[in-house]
N, C-alpha and C positions, 0 to 999 in steps of 0.2 A: 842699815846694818843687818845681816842677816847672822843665823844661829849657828852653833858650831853640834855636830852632830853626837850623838851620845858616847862614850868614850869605847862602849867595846866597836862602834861602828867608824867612829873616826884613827885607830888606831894609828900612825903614823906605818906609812910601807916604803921601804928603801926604792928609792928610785935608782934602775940599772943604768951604770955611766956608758955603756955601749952597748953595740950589738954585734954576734959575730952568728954567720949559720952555720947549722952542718950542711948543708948542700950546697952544691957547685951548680950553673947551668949548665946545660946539655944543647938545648936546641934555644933557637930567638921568633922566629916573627913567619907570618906566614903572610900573604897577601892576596886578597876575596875584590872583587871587584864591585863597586858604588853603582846605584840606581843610572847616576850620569855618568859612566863608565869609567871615572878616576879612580884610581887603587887608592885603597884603605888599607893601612896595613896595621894588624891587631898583633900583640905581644903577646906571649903564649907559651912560656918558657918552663921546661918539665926539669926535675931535680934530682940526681942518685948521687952516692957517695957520702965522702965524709968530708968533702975541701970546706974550706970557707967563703963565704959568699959579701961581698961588697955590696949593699944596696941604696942606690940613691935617695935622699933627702926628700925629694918632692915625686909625686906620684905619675907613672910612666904616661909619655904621651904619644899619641897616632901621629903620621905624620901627615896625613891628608887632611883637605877641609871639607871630606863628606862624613858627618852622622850617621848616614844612612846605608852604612853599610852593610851586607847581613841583612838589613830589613828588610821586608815584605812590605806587599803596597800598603796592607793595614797599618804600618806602623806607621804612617805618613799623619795621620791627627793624634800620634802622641803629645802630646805638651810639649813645647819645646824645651824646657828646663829638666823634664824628666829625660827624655833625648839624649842631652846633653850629660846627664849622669850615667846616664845606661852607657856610654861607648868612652866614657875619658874616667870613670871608676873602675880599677882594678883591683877586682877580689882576690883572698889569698886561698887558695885551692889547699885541700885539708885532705886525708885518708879519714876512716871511720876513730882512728889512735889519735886525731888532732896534729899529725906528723906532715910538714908542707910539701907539697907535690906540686906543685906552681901556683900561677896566676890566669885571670882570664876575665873578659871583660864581664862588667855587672849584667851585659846584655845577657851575653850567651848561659850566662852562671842559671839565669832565672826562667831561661826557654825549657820549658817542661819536655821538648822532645831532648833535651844534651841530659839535664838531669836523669832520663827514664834510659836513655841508649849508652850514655857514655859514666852513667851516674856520678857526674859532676856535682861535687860535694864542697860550701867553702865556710871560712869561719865568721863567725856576728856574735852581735852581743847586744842585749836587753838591758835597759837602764831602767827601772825602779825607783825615781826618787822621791821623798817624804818629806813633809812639812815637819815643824817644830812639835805641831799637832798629830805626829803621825796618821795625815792622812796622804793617800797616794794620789800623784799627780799622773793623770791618765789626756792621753791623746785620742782626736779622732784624724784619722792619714786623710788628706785631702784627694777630692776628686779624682786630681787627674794624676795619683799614683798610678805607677803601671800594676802593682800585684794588689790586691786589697786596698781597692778603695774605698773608701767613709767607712772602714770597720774601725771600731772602739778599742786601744790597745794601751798595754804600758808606756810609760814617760816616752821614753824613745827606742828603736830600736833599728839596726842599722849595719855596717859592716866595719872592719878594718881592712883599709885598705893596703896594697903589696908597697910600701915606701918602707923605711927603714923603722923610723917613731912607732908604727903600728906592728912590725913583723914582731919587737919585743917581747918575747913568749916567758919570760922573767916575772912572778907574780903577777901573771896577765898584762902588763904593764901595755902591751901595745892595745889590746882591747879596751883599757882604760882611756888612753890618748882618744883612741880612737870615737869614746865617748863623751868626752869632755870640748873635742871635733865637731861631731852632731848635735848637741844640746843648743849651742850658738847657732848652727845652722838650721835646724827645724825651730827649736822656740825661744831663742833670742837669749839663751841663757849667757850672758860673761863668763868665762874664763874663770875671773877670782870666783865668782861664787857658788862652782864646782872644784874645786882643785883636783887634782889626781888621784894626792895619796888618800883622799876622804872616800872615794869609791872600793868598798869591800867584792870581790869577785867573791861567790857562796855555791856553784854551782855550773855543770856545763849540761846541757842538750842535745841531743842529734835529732832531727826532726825531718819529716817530708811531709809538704801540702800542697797540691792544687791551686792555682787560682783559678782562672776559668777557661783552662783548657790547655790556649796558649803558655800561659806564665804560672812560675810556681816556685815555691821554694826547696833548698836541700841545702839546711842548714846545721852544723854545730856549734851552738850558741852558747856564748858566756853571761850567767845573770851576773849582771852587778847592781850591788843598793849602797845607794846615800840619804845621809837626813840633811839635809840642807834646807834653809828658807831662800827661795831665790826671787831674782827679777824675771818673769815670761812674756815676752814678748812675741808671740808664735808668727813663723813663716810660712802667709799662704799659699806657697807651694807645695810644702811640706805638709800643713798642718788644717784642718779646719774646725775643729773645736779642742777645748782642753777642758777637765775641773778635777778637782779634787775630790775625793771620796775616802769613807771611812769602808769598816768592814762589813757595814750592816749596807751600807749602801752599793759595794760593788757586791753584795751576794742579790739583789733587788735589781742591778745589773744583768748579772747572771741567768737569773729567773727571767728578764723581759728578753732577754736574746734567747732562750732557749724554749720561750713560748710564742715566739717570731713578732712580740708585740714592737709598734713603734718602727715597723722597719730596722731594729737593733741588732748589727752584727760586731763580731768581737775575733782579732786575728786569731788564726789556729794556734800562732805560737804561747801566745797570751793564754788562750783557754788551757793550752797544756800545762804550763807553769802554775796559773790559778789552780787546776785542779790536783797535781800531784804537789806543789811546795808552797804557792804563796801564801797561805793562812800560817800556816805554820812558821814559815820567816820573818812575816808580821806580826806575831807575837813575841819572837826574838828581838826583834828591831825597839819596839816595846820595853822589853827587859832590858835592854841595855846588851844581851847574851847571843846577838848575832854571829861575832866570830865563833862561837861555840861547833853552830853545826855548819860551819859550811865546810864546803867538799870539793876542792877540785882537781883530787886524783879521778873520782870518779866519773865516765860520761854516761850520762842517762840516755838510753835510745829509746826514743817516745814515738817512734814510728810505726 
């Protein structure tokens, strides 16, 4: 049996019975040629207007059977399961206002040359979740991520992808889904013992970081925190350590990654959240007075 979360933080939030956009498509697909010369054809669809937009159920797919599209010969010792997420994940393309301007693949979304030239910007969202003991459940991203690997980060964090469930921009509700998505997939969490409407959304982010050269982020991220006591079962593709920590102990964190002890690194997005809001939300979360301050008319640019 797991705990039910404190009542300002479990609030019940109306789940939206559909979804309609303001924008209409414009253009569809363009086609780049594969290492073994069969066309790849990536979706890539831009948005003006006010029509309304139909979007499918399940998440768009290529029609070719090369991964390797776009890549370079480096990307040939990707992991193959990361591979396979980079070119059939479809990110939702965002303005700096959070207003959707298309899709595009998680490849291209994370190549620091589209970010720096084309300043391809898309949306994600940070899960935060906390024991019955309020302490917080933190990851280390396994090896063979493409962007930050074995850095030390919050519970999960990740994207919503361009399907219909996740475009929900209704009390964040698509970024919700979309985390309730990934917790089953990087650490084994079930469905029930995340629900949706237990995830409080308290905040958004706009951020840019480096990975290492190639790869990087440009993201506007939705925090969202839950108290839940769960079942983790971490995915080692995803994941390769997890523990829990109080506040004494991820400031102890802090201090060994910032004195380079241990080989100790910690994602940029995470340090940025740590240091402009999480103490402060963790003391809310604590009082019971989370919904209090959170905020998501406003977007913070932490870049």
């Amino acid at each position: 049996m797991f705990l039910v979360a404190p009542a300002a933080v479990k609030a019940p939030i109306q789940i939206a019975a559909s979804f309609t956009s303001r924008f209409s498509p414009l253009s569809f697909s363009k086609s780049r040629s594969c290492l073994n010369n069969t066309l790849y054809k990536t979706s890539s669809t831009h948005f003006t207007g006010a029509s309304h937009l139909s979007v499918s159920t399940t998440p768009l797919r290529r029609e070719s059977r090369c991964f390797a599209a776009m890549a370079t010969a480096d990307d040939t010792t990707m992991d193959a399961v990361q591979r396979r997420l980079m070119f059939d994940d479809e990110c939702i393309l965002v303005d700096e206002n959070d207003r959707v301007v298309g899709h595009e693949s998680k490849y291209n979304c994370h190549l620091m040359e589209n970010i720096e030239s084309k300043n391809l910007l898309h949306r994600a969202f940070s899960v935060f979740l906390f024991n019955s003991k309020y302490e917080l459940l933190l990851q280390q991203r396994s090896a063979t991520k493409v962007t930050f690997p074995l850095v030390w980060t919050n519970t999960c964090c990740s994207h919503p992808l361009y399907r219909e469930s996740e475009l929900i921009e209704e009390k964040a509700l698509g970024a919700r889904n979309a985390a309730q998505r990934k917790l089953l997939d990087e650490l084994g969490i079930p469905a029930e013992d995340v629900p949706v409407d237990q995830f409080l959304p308290v905040g958004r982010i706009l951020y840019k970081a480096p990975s290492d050269g190639k790869w990087g982020e440009h993201e506007l991220d939705y925090l969202l925190f839950i108290v839940r006591d769960v079942k983790v079962n971490p995915n080692p593709d995803e994941v390769a350590d997890i523990k829990y920590v109080n506040q004494d102990q991820l400031r102890e964190l802090l201090r060994k990654a910032d004195a380079g002890e241990e080989g100790l690194k910690l994602s940029p997005w995470f340090r940025l959240i740590v240091d402009n809001f999480l103490f402060n939300f963790w003391d809310h979360v604590q009082k019971g007075t989370l919904k209090e301050v959170a905020d998501m008319e406003t977007i913070h640019k932490l870049t």
